[in-house]
N, C-alpha and C positions, 0 to 999 in steps of 0.2 A: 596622369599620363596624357596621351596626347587623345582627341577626339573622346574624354572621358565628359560625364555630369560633373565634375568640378572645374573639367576645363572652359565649358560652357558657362558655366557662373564668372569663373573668373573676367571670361572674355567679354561678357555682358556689362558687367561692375565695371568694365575700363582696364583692366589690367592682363598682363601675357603671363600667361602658364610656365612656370621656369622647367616645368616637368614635361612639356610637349617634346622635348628631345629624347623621352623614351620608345622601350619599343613595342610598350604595351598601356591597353588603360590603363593597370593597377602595378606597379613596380617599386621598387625600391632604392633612391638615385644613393649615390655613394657617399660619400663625403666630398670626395673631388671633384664631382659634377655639381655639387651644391655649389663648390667654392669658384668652381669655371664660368657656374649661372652668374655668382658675384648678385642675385637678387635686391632689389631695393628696400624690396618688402618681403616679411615673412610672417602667412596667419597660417595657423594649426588648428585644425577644427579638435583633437584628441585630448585636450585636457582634463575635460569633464571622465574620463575613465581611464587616463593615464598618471594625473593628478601633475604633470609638469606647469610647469609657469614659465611667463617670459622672460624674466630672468634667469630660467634655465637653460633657455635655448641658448641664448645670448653667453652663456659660460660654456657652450661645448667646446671643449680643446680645437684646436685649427680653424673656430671660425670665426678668430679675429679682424679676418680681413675682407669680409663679407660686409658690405654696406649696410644692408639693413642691420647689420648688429653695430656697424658703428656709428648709424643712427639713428640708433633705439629704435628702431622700427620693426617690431616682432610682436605679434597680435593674437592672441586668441580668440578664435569664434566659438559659436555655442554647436555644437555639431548636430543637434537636432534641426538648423535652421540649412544646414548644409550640404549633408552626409549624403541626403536621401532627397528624393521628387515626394514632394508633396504638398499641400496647400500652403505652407509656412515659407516656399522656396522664396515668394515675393517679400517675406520679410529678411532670408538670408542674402537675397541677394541688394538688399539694400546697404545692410551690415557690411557684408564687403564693398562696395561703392565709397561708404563711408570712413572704409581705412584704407582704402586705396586711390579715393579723390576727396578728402576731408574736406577741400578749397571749394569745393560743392555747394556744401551741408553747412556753412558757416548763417 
């Protein structure tokens, strides 16, 4: 959400928080807000304990028309690198930089 530690990251790494249009740090966006965002990119820090993959995201019913699933662009990060402030933050936030400006890192 907006003004959260992931917005921070992201904004750092180069990229806009498609979740800044909530009305709290921590929320829950809809499906239709996801599809309004139309994001270009999508990482999920949850895999490591929710066990999904990016081919999963990429098969969720109605999100065919979402960019970043039509072009393969849905990322998983390691959530320990993320999730949380702590000395590992400089290597999360490079991880994101790196799938959010790969033209970088080449």
């Amino acid at each position: 959400g907006p003004s959260s530690y992931a917005e921070a990251l992201i904004n750092l790494a180069g990229g806009i928080n498609a979740g800044s249009v909530g009305n709290a740090q921590d929320f829950q966006m809809s499906l239709e807000e996801i599809v309004n965002q139309n994001p270009d990119i999508i990482i999920f820090s949850h895999a490591s304990y929710s066990g999904r993959t990016p081919e999963q995201v990429m098969a969720r019913p109605g999100w065919g028309t979402i960019a970043a699933i039509k072009n393969g662009a849905v990322f998983s990060i390691d959530s320990n690198l993320v999730d949380r402030p702590g000395p590992r933050v400089v290597d999360g936030l490079e991880a994101l930089a790196k799938l959010i400006h790969p033209e970088l890192f080449k």
